[in-house]
N, C-alpha and C positions, 0 to 999 in steps of 0.2 A: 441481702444486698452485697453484693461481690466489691471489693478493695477497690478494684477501678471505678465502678459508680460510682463509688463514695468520695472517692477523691473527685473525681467531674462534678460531682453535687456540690465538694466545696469551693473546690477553684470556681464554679458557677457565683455560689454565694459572695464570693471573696470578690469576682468582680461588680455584683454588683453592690457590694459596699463599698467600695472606691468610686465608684461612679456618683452615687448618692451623695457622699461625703465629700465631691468636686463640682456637684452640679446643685442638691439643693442650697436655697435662698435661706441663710438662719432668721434673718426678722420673719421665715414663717412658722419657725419654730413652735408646736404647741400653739397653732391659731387653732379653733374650733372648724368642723369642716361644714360648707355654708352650700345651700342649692343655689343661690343666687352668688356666690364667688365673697371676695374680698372688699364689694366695695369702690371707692376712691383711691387714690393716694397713692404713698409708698406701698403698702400693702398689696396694692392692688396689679399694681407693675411686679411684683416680685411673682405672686400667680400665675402671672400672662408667660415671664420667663419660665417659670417653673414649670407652666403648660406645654412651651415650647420646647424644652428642652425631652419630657416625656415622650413626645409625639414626636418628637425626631427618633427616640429610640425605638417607635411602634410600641410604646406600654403604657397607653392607654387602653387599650385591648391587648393585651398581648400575646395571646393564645388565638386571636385571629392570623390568616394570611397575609404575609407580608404585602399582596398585591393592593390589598382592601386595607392598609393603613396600618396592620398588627405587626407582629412578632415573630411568630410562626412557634410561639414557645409551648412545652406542657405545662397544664393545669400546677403541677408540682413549681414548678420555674416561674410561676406568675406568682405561687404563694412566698417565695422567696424573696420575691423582689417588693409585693406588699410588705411583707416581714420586715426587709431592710428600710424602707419606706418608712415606716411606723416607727421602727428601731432611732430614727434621726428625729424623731420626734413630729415629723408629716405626714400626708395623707396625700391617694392620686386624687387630683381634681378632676379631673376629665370626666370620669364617668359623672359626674355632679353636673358639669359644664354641659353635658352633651343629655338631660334630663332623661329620657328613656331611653334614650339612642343604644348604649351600651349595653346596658342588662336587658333590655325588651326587646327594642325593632331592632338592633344588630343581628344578635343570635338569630332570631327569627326568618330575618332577610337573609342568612348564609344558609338558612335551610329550605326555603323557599321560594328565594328572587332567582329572576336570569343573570344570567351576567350580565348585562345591561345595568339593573337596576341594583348589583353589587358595587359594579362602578361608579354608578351614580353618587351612591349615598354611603355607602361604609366609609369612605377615606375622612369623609367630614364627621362621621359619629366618632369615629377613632381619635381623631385630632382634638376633638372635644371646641371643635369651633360652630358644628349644627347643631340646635339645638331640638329635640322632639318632643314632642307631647302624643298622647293616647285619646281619639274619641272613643270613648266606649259604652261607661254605663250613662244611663239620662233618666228623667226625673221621674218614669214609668217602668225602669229597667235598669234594676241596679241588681241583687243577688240574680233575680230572675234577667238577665242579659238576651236571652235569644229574644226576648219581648220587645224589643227595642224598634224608632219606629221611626227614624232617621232613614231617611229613601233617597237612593243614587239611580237618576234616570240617565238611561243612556240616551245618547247625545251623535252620534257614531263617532268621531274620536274623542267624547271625553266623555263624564259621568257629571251630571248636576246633583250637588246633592245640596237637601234641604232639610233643616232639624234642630231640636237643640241635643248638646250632651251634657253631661256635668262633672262635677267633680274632676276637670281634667286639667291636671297637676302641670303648673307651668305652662299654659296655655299663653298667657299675655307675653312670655318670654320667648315663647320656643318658635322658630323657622317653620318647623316639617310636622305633620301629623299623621300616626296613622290611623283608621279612622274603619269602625265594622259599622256597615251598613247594609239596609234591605236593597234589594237589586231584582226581587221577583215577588212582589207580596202574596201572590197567589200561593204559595210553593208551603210545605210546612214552617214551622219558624225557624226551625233553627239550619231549614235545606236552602231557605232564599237569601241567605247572609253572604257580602262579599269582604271583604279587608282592603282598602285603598288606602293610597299615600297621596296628599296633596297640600301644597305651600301655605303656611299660614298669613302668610303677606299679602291679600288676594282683596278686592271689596265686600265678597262674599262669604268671609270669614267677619266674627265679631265674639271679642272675648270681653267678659264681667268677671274680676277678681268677686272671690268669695270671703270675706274676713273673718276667720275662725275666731273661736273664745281666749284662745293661746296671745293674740293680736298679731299675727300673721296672716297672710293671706299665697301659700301657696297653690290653692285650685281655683279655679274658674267655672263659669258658665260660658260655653262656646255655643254661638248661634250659628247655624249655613243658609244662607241663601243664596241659591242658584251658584254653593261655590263651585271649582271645579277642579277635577280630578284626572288627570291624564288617564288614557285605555292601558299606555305603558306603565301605568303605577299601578296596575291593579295587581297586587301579590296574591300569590296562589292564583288556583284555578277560579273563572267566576260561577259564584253560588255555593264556594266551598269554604265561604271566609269562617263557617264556625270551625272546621278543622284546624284552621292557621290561628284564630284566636286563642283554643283552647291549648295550643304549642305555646304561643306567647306568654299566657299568663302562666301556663309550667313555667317559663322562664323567670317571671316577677316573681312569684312566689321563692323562687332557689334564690334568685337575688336579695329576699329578705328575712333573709335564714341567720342574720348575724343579729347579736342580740347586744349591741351597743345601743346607748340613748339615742332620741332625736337630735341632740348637740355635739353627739361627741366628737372631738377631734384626739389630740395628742397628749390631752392631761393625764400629768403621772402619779397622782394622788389617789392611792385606794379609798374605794370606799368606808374600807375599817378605819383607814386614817381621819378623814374626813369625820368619821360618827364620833370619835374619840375627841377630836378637835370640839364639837359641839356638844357630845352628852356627857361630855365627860370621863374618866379613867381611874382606876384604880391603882392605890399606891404600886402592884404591880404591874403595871400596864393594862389591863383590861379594859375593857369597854364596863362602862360602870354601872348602866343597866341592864342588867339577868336576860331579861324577856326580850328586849332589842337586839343582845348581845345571840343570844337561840336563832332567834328570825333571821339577824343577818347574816349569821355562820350559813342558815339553812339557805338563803338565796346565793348566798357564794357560792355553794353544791350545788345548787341548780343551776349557776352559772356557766361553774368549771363542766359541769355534765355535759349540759348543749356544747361547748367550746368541742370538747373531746370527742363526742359524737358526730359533730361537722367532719371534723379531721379526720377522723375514721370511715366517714362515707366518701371521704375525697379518697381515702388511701385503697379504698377496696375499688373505687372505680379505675382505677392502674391507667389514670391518663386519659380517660375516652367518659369525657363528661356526659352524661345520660341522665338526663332532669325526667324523674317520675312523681309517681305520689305522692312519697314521703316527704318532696319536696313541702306537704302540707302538715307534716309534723313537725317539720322542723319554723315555720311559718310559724304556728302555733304555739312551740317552744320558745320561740324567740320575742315571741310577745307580752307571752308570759314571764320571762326574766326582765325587759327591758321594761314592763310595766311595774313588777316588782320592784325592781331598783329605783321610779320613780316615788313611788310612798315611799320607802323608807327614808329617802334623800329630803322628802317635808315633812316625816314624821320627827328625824333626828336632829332636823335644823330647827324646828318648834315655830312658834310665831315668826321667825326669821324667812323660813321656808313658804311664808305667805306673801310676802310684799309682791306691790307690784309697780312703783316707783318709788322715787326719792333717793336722795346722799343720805339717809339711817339705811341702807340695805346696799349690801356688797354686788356688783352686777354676775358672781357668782350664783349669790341668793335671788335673786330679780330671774338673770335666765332659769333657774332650777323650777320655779312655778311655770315658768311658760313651758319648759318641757313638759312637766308635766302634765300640763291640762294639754297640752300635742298628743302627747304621749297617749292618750285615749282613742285615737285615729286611726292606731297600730291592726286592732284589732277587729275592722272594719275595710281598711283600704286591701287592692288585691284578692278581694276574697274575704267577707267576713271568718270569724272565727268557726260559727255554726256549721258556713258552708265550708271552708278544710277540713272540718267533722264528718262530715258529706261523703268528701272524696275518701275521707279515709276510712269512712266504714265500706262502701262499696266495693272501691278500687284495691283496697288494702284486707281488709279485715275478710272481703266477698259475702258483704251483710244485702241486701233486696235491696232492690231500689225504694226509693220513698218521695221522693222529690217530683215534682210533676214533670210529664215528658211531653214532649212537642218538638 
C-alpha cells in the first residue's frame, strides 16, 4: 500500500470517527441489536434519530449508488465505518429495520431490476424505512425449493397469485415481499419459477406469527389469495426466477457469514471474562476449570479463525464484491462458532444459564437461554447446514451430483 493510500485510508477513518462521535445517541450505547428495533420510549426516538442521521449519509448501504440511497463507497470504506460504528459502542440499524431488504432483495435488485424498479425500491431499503420479507420455502418445499407450489396466474397486467409460504421472517412486519413462484407448471420445476415483488398491505395477503421454543416469534405463515403482483415487479426474466433465486440466497448466505450471537449488540465483556466471573478463577487468574478452560481457548481459535478468514476473503477480493460458494463455508463456519459459543455460555453459567423467568435470574442470564435455544435455527435457516455441504462439495470440492435434479 503506497503512503498516499494509507494516508487517504486514514483521514478516511478519522472522518468517520468524528462524525460518529457528533452524531451517535449515547443512551444507545451498548443496546443489544433488535430485528424489531428499540421498542417505545426514549430508546426508541434516539434509533429513529440514529436511522436518520445514517441514511442521510447513504450508510445504510453504503456501497450502493448514491442514486438508489447508498454511498457509492468500497467494500474496504464500509468496513471502516462498521468499525467505527462498533468502536462507539453501536450498531447500523438499518439493515435490521429494512428485514431482507439490504443483504437480500437490495443486492439482488442492483443486479437484476430496470431502473424503474431500482427507483422504486432501493431508496426505501437503504433508508431502512421499507420493510421486506422473502416468500420462499412452504410446507412442501423447503431444502427441496424448486418443489414449491405457490402459482402466479397471469392476469394481463398483473399476476394472481395463490399459496401458502413459511417460515418467512418478518412477514407480519414487513411492507414489501419478494416472493418465487410457479408461472408455467407445465415447464420442468425448477424452468417454470418466476421471482415477484408485491405489497404486503394488500386483502390478499394474510400473515400467522409462528412462536418458536426461544418465545419469540420472528417467522410466519404467509397465505395469497388472489394477491397481486404488478407485471412491473416481476424481476428477471419471466420463468427464470430460479436463476435470480439462487443469486439471492448467494447473497444471504455471505450475509450470514458473521459469527456473533442471535443478541449481540455492543457488549464488551469477553467471553473469558464472563466464564471467570461464574466458574471461577484461579489465585492466578485463570479460569479454574482445566477442561472448560481447553474448550474455551479452542472455540476462541475457532473464533478468531473465521474472524481472519472473512477479512481475508474481503481483502483478496480488491473491492469488487463476488458472492460465490464459499460463501457456504463460511455460513457453516459461522454457525459453528456462534452455536459453540451458545453451550458454553449455559454450560459456564450452571443452573443459572437455565432460568427462564423471575427477579432470582439476571435478564443477562434469562436472555442467554433464549439465545440459545434461537441459536439452534442457525443451522437450518438460509440453506440447511447439509445443504452448504451440497454446494460445497459440488460447486467447490467438483465432487458428482447427488441431489435429485428437476
Amino acid at each position: 500500500m503506497s503512503t498516499a493510500t494509507s494516508a487517504a485510508g486514514d483521514a478516511f477513518r478519522e472522518s468517520v470517527r468524528s462524525w460518529v462521535e457528533a452524531n451517535f445517541p449515547p443512551e444507545l450505547k451498548d443496546q443489544p441489536a433488535s430485528m424489531e428495533g428499540a421498542g417505545d420510549g426514549d430508546l426508541a426516538q434516539a434509533l429513529e434519530r440514529w436511522r436518520d442521521a445514517l441514511a442521510g449519509q447513504g450508510w445504510g448501504a453504503p456501497t450502493w449508488p448514491k442514486a438508489y440511497g447508498g454511498a457509492g463507497l468500497t467494500p474496504a470504506e464500509a468496513r471502516v465505518i462498521s468499525q467505527e460504528i462498533g468502536r462507539a459502542g453501536g450498531y447500523n440499524p438499518i439493515p435490521l429495520m429494512a428485514g431482507m431488504g439490504v443483504t437480500m432483495v437490495g443486492p439482488t435488485l442492483l443486479e437484476y431490476g430496470t431502473d424503474e424498479q431500482k427507483e422504486k425500491h432501493l431508496p426505501g431499503i437503504a433508508s431502512g424505512k421499507i420493510r421486506w420479507c422473502l416468500g420462499l420455502s412452504e410446507p412442501n418445499a423447503g431444502s427441496d425449493l424448486a418443489g414449491l407450489a405457490t402459482k402466479a396466474e397471469d392476469k394481463g397486467d398483473h399476476f394472481a397469485l395463490n399459496g401458502q409460504k413459511i417460515w418467512t421472517s418478518g412477514a407480519d412486519i414487513s411492507q414489501w415481499c419478494g416472493a418465487l413462484v410457479r408461472t408455467e407448471p407445465q415447464a420442468p420445476k425448477r424452468d417454470g419459477l418466476s421471482f415477484v415483488l408485491l405489497p404486503m398491505d394488500q386483502p390478499g395477503v394474510e400473515t400467522r406469527p409462528i412462536k418458536l421454543i426461544s418465545g419469540a416469534s420472528p417467522f410466519c405463515e404467509t397465505y395469497f389469495n388472489d394477491a397481486r403482483a404488478e407485471k412491473s415487479d416481476l424481476l428477471g426474466p419471466l420463468n427464470k426466477g430460479w436463476s435470480v433465486v439462487k443469486r439471492l440466497l448467494q447473497h444471504e448466505r455471505a450475509s450470514q457469514t458473521s459469527a456473533r450471537g442471535p443478541g449481540a449488540g455492543g457488549k464488551s465483556e469477553s467471553l473469558y471474562a464472563i466464564a471467570k466471573r461464574y466458574a471461577g478463577e484461579t489465585a492466578d487468574g485463570k479460569l479454574e476449570d482445566a477442561d472448560l478452560r481447553a474448550r474455551l481457548t479452542r472455540h476462541l481459535m475457532d473464533a478468531e479463525a473465521h474472524r481472519l478468514t472473512a477479512e481475508r476473503i474481503a481483502a483478496e477480493a480488491k473491492g469488487n464484491v463476488e458472492v460465490s460458494a464459499a460463501a457456504s463455508i463460511m455460513k457453516n463456519s459461522a454457525t459453528s462458532v456462534s452455536q459453540t459459543r451458545s453451550e458454553l455460555m449455559i454450560e459456564l453459567m450452571g443452573y443459572r444459564g437455565l432460568g427462564w423467568e423471575g427477579e432470582a435470574f439476571r435478564q443477562e442470564e434469562l436472555d442467554t437461554v433464549r439465545e440459545w435455544l434461537w441459536g439452534k435455527a442457525i443451522s437450518i435457516y438460509g440453506g440447511s447446514a447439509e445443504v452448504q455441504n451440497n454446494i460445497i462439495s459440488k460447486n467447490i470440492l467438483g465432487l458428482p451430483e447427488t441431489t435429485q435434479k428437476g
